[in-house]
N, C-alpha and C positions, 0 to 999 in steps of 0.2 A: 888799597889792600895788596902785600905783598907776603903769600905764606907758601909754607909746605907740609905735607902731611903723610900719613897712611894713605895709600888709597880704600885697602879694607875698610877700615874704620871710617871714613869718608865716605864711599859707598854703603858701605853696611845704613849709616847715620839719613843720608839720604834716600834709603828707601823706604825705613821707618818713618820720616817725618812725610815722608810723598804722600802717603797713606790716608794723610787730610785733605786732600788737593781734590778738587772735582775739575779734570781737563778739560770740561767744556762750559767750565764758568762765565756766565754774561760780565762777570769783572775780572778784567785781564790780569790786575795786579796780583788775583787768586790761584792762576794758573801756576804764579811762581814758586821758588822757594826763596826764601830772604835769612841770607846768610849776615851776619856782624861779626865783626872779627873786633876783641878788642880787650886788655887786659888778662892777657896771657889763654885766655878762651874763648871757642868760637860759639854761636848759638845760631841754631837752624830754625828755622818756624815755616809750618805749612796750615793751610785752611780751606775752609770752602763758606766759613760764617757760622755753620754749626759746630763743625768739631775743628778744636786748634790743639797741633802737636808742636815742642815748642824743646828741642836736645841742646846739653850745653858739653863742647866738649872740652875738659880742659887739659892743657898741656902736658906730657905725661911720657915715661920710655914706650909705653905700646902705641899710642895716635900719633907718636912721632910729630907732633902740630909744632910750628917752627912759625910763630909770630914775627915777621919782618916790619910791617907795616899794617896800621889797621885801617877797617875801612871796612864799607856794606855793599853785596849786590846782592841784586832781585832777578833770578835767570828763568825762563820759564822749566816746569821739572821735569816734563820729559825728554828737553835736550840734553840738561845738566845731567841725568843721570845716565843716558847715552853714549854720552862722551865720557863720565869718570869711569862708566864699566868697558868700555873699547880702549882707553891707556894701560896698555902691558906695561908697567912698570910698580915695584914697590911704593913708592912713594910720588905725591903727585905737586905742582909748584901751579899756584893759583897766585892770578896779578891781574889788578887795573891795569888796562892799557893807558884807555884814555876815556872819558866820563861812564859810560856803559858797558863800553867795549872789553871784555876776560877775556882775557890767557889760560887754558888750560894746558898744562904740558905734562912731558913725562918721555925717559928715554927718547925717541926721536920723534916722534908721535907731538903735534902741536894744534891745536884749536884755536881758534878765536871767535867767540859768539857774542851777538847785540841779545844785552839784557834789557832789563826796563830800570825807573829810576826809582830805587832804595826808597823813598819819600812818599813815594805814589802807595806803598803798602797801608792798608790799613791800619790802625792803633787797634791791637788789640788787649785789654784787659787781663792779662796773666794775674792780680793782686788775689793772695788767698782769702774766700771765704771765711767767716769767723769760723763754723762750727766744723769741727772734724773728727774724724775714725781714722785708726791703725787696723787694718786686716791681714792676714796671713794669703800670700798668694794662692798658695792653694783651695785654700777658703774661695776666695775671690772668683777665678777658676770654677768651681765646682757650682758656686751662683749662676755665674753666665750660660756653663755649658747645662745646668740643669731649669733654666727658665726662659731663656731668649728664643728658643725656638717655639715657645707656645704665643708669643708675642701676635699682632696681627699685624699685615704687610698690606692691609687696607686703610687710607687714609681718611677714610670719611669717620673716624674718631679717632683722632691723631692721639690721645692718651694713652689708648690700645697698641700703640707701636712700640714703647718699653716697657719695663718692668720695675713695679713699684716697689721704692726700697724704705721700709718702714720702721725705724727704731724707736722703741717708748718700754720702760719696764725692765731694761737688761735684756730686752729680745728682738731680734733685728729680724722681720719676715720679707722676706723678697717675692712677691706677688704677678707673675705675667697668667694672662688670658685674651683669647679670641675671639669670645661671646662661647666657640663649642669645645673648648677645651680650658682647663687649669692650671699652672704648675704654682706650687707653691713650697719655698724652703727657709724654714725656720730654724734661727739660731739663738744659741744662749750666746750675749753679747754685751758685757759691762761697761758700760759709759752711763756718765752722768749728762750725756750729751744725748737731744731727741731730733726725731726727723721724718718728715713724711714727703717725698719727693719721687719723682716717676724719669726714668734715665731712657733715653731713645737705644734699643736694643741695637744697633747699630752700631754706636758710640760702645756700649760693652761687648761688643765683638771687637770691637776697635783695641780697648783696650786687653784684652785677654792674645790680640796677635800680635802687641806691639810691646805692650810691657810686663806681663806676667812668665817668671820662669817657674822653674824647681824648687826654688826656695827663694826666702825675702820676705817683706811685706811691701804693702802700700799705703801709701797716707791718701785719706779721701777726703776734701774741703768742701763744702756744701753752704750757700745756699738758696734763697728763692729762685732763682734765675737762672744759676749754673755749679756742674759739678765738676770738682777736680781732682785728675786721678796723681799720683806724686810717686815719682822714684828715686833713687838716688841722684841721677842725671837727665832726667826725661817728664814733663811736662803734658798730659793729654786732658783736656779742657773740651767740654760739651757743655750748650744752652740743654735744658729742663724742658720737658714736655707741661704745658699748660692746661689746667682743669683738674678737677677732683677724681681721682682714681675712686672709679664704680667699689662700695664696699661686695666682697666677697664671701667672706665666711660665711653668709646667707646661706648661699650655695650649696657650701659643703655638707654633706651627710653626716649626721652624728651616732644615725642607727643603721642596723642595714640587717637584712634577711639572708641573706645568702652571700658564700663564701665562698673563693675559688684560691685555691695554694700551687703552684707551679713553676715549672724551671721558667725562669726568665728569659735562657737561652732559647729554648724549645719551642715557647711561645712566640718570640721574634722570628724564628726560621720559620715557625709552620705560616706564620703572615707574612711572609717575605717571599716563601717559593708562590705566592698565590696573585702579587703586587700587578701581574702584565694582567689577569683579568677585570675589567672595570668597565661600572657603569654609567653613565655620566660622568666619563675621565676622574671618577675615583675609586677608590677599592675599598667595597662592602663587604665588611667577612661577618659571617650568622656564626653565633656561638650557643650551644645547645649543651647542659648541662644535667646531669644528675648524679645520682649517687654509685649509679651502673658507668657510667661512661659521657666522655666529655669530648664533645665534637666540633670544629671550625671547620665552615663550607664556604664557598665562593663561589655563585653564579653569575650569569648573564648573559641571555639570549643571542647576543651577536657574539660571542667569543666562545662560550661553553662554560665548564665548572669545577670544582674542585671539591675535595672530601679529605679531613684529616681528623684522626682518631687521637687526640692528646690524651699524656698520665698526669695525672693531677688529682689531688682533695679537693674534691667538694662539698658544701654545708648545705642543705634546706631546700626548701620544696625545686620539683626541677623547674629550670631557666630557660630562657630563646629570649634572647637577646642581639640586635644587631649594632655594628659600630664602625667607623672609618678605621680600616686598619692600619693607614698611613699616621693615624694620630696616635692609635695604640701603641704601633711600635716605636717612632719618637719617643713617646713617654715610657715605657720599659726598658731603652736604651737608655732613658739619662737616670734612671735610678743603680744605685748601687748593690752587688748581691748576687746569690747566686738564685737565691728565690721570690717569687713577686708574691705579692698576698693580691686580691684584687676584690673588692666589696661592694653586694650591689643592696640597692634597693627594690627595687623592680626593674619590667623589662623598656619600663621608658625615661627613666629616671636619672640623674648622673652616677657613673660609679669611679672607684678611686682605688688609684695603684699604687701602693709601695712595697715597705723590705723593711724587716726588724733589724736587717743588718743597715741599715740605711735611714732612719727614724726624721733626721734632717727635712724629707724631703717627701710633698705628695703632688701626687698628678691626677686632676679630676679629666672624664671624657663624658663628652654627654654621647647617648644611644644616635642612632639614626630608625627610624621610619621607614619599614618596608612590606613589602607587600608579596609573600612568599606565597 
């Protein structure tokens, strides 16, 4: 291998693919990255066995990539990216010395580090999926940041760690839950293509830091086993969570008694000045309602309490109701709006928040149990 390049774009290229890499993998060859250089463009690839990021760059006036010679190494990633971000210069001159052994240079500045051997990498399966989706970035975007966070970070039902992506009917529903919360956003979505698959929330955070901009789309390939995210230039490839995504719609409420309308901002700040009082290392806020006035308190005995008077519409007989405000407000942050609706049934029941300006998109929370 004998080339030259940007270093921007070289850097740049190697941090996005790093972003697969688990540095303390029990397989050495995962720690690296594994560059080919070959027919006028180079391809990066990084892994850790779940998610594989996989950038092709090809020769071009901005990458400045100046193919001399081809050839593959495997360098581990966080020296490689060490040393391309400590060369001050525009452009960087990467070369086989001798079997392992790179060259990295630039202006006066000279490296040479032992890599591992190109061969030792694993094969991994890039071949697309049959069945696939065209999404609008922002689309895409607005999935992730509006349901990965309700996901659960406990692995004793590993199904519950993404978020089920559903297409059947023209209607594509993206489903995450924790056992005590819900998010769910549903779209109108034509294809003659179906799908019921659950993606590690991980992997769609993965993808939402690494390849979603301002505009574009994405091509998604899908299926039993693994899902693939597609860009113009960029590759990000996740195995599928196994088992049947628990049906939900159960769940949801279809009637409800009472009715709460309010600033969404309002409602997050008055749960947010209240967040340092907690009991059992969580924050319980009592919400008391009626047609006179509508109250959020936060107590507990080792710390002390709080008292907030919100403006808001209220529906039907009064409320006391309690809830993890840390869950509330997650979920009124990811809806869109300036106003939340938020609809209960009773005081033990689950209740559900959206936005007329926002129709996409609901977030169930279940009550908490208290003892005032």
């Amino acid at each position: 291998m004998n080339l030259t390049i940007s270093k921007t774009e070289f850097y740049n290229t190697l941090q996005l693919v790093s972003r697969a890499i688990s540095p303390n993998s029990p397989q050495t060859s995962l720690r690296g990255l594994k560059i080919d250089v070959k027919d006028k463009s180079m391809v990066v690839t990084g892994s850790d066995a779940d998610i594989s990021i996989q950038r092709t760059i090809t020769s071009n006036d901005k990458n400045k990539l100046n193919i001399l010679e081809e050839g593959s190494i495997l360098i581990e990633s966080k020296y490689l990216l060490e040393i391309v971000r400590k060369i001050d210069s525009e452009e960087i001159h990467v070369e086989i010395i001798d079997g392992s052994l790179t060259k990295f240079s630039g202006n006066s500045a000279v490296f040479k580090i032992n890599g591992m051997n190109p061969h030792d990498y694993p094969t991994i399966d890039f071949s697309k999926p049959a069945n696939s989706v065209v999404i609008s970035s922002n689309i895409m975007s607005d999935i992730i940041e509006q349901t990965t966070f309700a996901t659960s970070i406990k692995e004793t039902k590993p199904v519950l760690t993404g978020v089920n992506f559903h297409l059947s009917d023209n209607t594509l529903c993206c489903t995450a839950t924790d056992s005590y919360r819900l998010a769910k956003k549903t779209i109108p979505f034509t294809s003659s293509d179906s799908f019921n698959v659950t993606i590690p929330s991980k992997s769609l955070n993965e993808v939402k830091s690494t390849m979603i901009g301002d505009e574009g789309e994405i091509q998604i390939y899908l299926n039993d086993k693994k899902a693939q995210f597609v860009n113009e230039d960029m590759i990000l490839q996740t195995r599928l969570l196994d088992g049947g995504y628990p049906e939900t719609d159960r769940l949801i409420p279809k009637e409800f008694k009472y009715t709460l309308e309010i600033s969404r901002s309002d409602l997050i700040h008055a749960i947010d000045r209240t967040t340092f009082i907690k009991t059992d290392n969580m924050t319980i806020n009592r919400l008391q309602c009626s047609t006179d006035e509508i109250v959020l308190t936060n107590k507990s005995q080792e710390i002390g309490e709080s008292h907030e008077t919100l403006v808001g519409t209220f529906t039907g007989e009064p409320l006391d109701i309690s809830f993890s405000g840390n869950y509330v407000m997650e979920a009124a942050r990811s809806i869109r709006g300036d106003k939340l609706k938020i609809e209960f049934v009773g005081e033990m029941r689950p209740f559900i928040l959206s936005s007329e300006e926002d129709p996409t998109i609901l977030q169930l929370v279940l009550p908490v149990r208290t003892y005032n």
